[in-house]
Every structure is written in structure tokens, then in C-alpha cells.
C-alpha positions as CSV (number, residue, x, y, z in Angstrom):
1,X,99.5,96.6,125.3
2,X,97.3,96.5,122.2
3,X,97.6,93.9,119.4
4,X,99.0,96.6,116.7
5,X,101.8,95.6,115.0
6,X,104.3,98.1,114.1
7,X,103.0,99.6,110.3
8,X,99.9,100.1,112.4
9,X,101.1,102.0,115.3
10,X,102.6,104.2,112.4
11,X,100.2,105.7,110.3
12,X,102.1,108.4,108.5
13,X,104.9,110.7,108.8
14,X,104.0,114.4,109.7
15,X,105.5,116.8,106.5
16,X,104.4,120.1,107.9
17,X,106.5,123.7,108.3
18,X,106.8,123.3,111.3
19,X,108.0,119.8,111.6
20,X,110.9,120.1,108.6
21,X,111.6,122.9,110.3
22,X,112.4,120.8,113.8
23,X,113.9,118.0,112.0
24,X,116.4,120.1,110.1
25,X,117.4,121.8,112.6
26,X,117.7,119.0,115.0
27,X,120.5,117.6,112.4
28,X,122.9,120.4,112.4
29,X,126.3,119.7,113.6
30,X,126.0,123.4,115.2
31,X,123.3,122.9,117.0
32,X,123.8,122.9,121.2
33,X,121.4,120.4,121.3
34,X,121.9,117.5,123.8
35,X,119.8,115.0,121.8
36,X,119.3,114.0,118.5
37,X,117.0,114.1,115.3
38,X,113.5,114.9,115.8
39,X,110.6,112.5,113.9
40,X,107.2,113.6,113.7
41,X,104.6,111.1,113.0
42,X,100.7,110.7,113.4
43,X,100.1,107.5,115.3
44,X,97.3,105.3,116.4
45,X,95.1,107.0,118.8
46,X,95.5,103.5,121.1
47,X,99.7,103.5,120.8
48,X,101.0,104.1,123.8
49,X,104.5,105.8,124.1
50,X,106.8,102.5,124.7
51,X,104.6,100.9,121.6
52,X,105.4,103.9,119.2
53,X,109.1,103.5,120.7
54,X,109.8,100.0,119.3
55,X,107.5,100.8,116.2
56,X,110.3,103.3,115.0
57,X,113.1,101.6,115.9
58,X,112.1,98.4,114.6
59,X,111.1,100.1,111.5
60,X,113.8,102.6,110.8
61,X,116.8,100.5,113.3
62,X,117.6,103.6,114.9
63,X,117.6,104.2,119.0
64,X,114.6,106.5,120.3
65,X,115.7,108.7,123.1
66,X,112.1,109.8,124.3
67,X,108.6,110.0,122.6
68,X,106.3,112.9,122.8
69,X,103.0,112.7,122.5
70,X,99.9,115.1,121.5
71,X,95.9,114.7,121.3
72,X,94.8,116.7,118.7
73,X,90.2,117.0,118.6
74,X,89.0,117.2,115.2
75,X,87.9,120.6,114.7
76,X,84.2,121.7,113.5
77,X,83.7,122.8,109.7
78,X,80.7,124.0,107.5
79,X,80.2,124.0,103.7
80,X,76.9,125.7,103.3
81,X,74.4,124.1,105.0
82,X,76.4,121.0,106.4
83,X,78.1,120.9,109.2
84,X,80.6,117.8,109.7
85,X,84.1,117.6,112.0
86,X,87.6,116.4,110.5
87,X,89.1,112.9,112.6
88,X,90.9,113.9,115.6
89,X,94.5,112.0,115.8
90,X,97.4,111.2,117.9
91,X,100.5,112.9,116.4
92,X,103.8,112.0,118.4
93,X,107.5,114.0,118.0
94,X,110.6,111.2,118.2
95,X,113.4,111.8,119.3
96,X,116.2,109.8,118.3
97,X,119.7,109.9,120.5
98,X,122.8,111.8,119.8
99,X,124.8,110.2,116.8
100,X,122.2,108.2,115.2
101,X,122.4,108.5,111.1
102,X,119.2,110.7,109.7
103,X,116.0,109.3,108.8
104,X,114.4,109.8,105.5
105,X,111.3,108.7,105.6
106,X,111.1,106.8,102.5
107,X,113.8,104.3,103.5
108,X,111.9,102.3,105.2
109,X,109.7,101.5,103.0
């Protein structure tokens, strides 16, 4: 275990398409789903899975079902003659357990 605490295990929340698209659907009362709302953060490359578990439900008093994790290499770009690469990161999906209210992510704050 590292010596993060949890604001730094959780760098920001992940507002993409893809991942409204996961949480919203994750909420509905239609869904089949067997497990709850899906979070979608970008973590601390050194976080490992229990660490991001307690970050979010320490931080958002919810209960975390399971933690995904992803590795994502910062890609390669040019502007004229420079080349430079974006930061690679750590982006992690949370998934909270059947029942548990819905996260806004500006709660918690």
C-alpha cells in the first residue's frame, strides 16, 4: 500500500460520451442489470484496486461492488516541427452495489 490519501488516489471524474452514457444507463430502474451504478474516474497510476475502493466510498459513503481498472499510454502528437506525447493515466470504472442512492459527482466536494 502507498501513502496516498484518498483526494489523491482520485484525481478526477471521467465526463466522457461514453461514460454518461454507462452511468445513466446503469441507474435505470429497467435495466436487467445485476449490479449497480457505474463511476468512472482517472486515478493515480500507483492506486491499486482495494485503495481506489475505500477512496470512493470513503469519499462519496456509498458501497463499491468491484473496481475495474485500465492503463491507458499517452499517445504521440506533432505541431509542426515538435513532436511531444500527452501523460498516460490510470482511468478505473466503479461499480457501486444494487440499491445504493446515485452519485453526482459534485456532492462530495
Amino acid at each position: 500500500m502507498s501513502n496516498l490519501t484518498n483526494w489523491d488516489i482520485l484525481k478526477s471524474p471521467v465526463v466522457t460520451e461514453k461514460s454518461v452514457i454507462l452511468k445513466e444507463d446503469s441507474t435505470d430502474e429497467n435495466s436487467d442489470r445485476k449490479q449497480g451504478q457505474v463511476l468512472t474516474f482517472k486515478v493515480d497510476r500507483k492506486a491499486s484496486k482495494p485503495e481506489i475502493k475505500t477512496a470512493v466510498e470513503s469519499i462519496f459513503n456509498v458501497k463499491v461492488a468491484t473496481v475495474r481498472t485500465v492503463h491507458y499510454e499517452g499517445k504521440m502528437k506533432k505541431r509542426c516541427r515538435q513532436e511531444g506525447r500527452r501523460a498516460s493515466f490510470k482511468k478505473a470504472y466503479v461499480t457501486l452495489r444494487k440499491g445504493e442512492p446515485m452519485v453526482d459527482y459534485g456532492e462530495a466536494i
